[in-house]
C-alpha positions as CSV (number, residue, x, y, z in Angstrom):
1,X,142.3,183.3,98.8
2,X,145.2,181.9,96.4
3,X,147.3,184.2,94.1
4,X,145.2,182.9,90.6
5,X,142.1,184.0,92.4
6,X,143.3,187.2,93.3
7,X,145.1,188.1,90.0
8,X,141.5,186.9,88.1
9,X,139.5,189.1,90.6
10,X,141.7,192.3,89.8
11,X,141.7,191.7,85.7
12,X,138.1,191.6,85.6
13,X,137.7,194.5,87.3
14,X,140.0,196.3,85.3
15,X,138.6,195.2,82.2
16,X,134.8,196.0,83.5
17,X,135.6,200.0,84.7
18,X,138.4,200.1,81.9
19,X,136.0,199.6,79.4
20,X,133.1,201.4,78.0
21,X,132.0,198.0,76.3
22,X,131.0,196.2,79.0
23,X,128.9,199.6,80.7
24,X,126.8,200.6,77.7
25,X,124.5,202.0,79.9
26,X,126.8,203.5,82.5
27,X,126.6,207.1,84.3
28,X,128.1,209.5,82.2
29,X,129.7,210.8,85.1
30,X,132.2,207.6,84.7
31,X,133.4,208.6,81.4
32,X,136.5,210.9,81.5
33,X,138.7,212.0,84.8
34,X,136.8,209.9,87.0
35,X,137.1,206.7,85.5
36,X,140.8,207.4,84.2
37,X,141.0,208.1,88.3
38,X,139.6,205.3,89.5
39,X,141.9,203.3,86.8
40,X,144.8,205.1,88.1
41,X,143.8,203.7,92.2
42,X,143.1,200.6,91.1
43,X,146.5,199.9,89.2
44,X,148.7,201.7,91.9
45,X,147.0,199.6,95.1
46,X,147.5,196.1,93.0
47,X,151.4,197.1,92.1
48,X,151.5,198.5,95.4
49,X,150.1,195.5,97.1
50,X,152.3,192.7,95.4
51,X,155.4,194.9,96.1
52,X,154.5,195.3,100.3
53,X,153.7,191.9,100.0
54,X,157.6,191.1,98.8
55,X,158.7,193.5,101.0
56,X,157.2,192.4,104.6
57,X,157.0,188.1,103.2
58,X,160.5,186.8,104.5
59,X,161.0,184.4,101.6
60,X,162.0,186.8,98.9
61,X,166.3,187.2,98.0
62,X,167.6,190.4,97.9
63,X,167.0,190.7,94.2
64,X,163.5,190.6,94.7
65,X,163.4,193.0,97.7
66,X,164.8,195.6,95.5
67,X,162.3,195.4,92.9
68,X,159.6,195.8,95.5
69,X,161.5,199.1,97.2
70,X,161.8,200.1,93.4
71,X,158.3,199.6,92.7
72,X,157.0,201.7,96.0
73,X,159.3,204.1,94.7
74,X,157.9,204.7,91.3
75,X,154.0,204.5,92.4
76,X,155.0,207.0,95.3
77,X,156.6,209.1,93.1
78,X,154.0,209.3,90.2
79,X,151.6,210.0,92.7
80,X,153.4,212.9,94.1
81,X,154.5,214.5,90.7
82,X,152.6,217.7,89.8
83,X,149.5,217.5,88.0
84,X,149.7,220.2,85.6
85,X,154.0,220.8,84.1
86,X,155.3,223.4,85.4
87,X,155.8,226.6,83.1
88,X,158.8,226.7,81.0
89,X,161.2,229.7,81.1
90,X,161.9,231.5,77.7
């Protein structure tokens, strides 16, 4: 499968569950926290997918390399940050 393909594939599908437009008649289950979820997956295994692929492909410079650590980094740490803010002392 070449890289157009793939990068076509993964914007439509984003636009299609993004979008309430295109799913007039959807469940209402997939409005609210489960599609904002399912968003959420689907970004972080595309960003996290082109960045492993950097990472373990032998023809990338350093420069490169370090984006891709960078880029786990960031998609690790948003998943890992606490879902609700932490209360505030006063």
């Amino acid at each position: 499968m070449s890289t157009v393909t793939l990068v076509i594939f993964i914007a439509s599908a984003m636009m299609l569950f993004g979008t309430s437009n295109f799913l007039p008649n959807a469940d209402p289950a997939m409005n609210g926290p489960l599609r904002r979820l399912l968003m959420q997956a689907v970004v972080s295994l595309a960003v996290l997918g082109a960045a492993l692929f950097i990472i373990l492909t032998h023809g990338f410079g350093p420069d490169s390399k370090r984006w891709a650590y960078g880029t786990v980094g960031m998609v690790v740490g948003y998943w890992l940050k606490p879902s609700s803010p932490l209360p505030q002392k006063q």
